[in-house]
Wavefront OBJ file of the C-alpha trace (Angstrom):
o trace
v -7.081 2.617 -5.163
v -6.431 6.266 -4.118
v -3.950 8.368 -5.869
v -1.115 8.287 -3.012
v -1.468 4.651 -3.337
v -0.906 4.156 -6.949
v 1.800 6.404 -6.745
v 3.463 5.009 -3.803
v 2.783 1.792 -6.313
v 4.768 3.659 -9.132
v 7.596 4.787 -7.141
v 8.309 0.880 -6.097
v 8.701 -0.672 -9.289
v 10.618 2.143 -10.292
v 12.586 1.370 -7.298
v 12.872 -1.954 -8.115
v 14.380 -0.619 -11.551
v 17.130 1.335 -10.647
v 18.121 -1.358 -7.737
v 18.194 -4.015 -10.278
v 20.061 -1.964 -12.778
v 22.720 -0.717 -9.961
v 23.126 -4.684 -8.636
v 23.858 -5.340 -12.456
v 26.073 -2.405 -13.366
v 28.346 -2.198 -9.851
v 27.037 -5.631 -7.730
v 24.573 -5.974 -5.182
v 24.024 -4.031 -2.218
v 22.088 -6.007 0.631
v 21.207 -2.489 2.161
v 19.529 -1.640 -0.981
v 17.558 -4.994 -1.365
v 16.645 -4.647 2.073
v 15.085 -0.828 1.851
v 13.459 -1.733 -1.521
v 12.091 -4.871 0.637
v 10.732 -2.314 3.340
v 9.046 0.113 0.677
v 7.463 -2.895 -0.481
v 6.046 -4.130 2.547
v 5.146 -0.855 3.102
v 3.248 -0.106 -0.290
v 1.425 -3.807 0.503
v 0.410 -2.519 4.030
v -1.221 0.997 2.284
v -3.159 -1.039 -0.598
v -4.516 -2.930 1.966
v -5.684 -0.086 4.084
v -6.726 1.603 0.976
v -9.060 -1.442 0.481
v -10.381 -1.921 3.556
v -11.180 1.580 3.758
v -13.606 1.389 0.891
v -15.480 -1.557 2.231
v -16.359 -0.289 5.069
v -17.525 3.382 3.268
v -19.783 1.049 1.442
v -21.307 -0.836 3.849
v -22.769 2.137 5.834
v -23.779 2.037 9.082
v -24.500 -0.855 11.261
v -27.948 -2.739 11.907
v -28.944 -1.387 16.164
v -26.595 1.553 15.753
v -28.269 4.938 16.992
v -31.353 6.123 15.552
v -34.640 6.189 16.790
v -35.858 3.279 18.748
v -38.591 1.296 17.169
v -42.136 1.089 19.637
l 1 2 3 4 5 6 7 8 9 10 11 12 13 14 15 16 17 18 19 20 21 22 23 24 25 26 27 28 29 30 31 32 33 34 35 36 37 38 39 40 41 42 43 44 45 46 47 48 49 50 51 52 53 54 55 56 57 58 59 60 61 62 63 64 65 66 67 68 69 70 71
């Protein structure tokens, strides 16, 4: 995981936190809920491109690809 991600990572649960503490202390707030829903889905959507990313740094390039052609 790359550093934006793990702290895109930190800055949802923390988030989460202070939504959970604010439904608690003055009542829920759909608009809230739904935003923290959106950052989450969002954070999920940048792990996942984060991972994907690596794979294919590791694989290297494909099998036919340019090169010199084999007599």
């Amino acid at each position: 995981m790359s550093g934006s991600t793990k702290a895109m990572t930190i800055v949802t649960c923390a988030v989460l936190v202070l939504i959970s503490a604010y439904t608690v202390a003055l009542g829920s707030s759909g608009w809230l809920w739904f935003g923290w829903i959106v950052l989450m889905v969002a954070t999920i959507g940048m792990a996942a491109a984060d991972s994907t990313e690596s794979v294919t740094a590791r694989r290297g390039p494909r099998a036919g690809g340019t090169g010199p052609t084999p007599r």
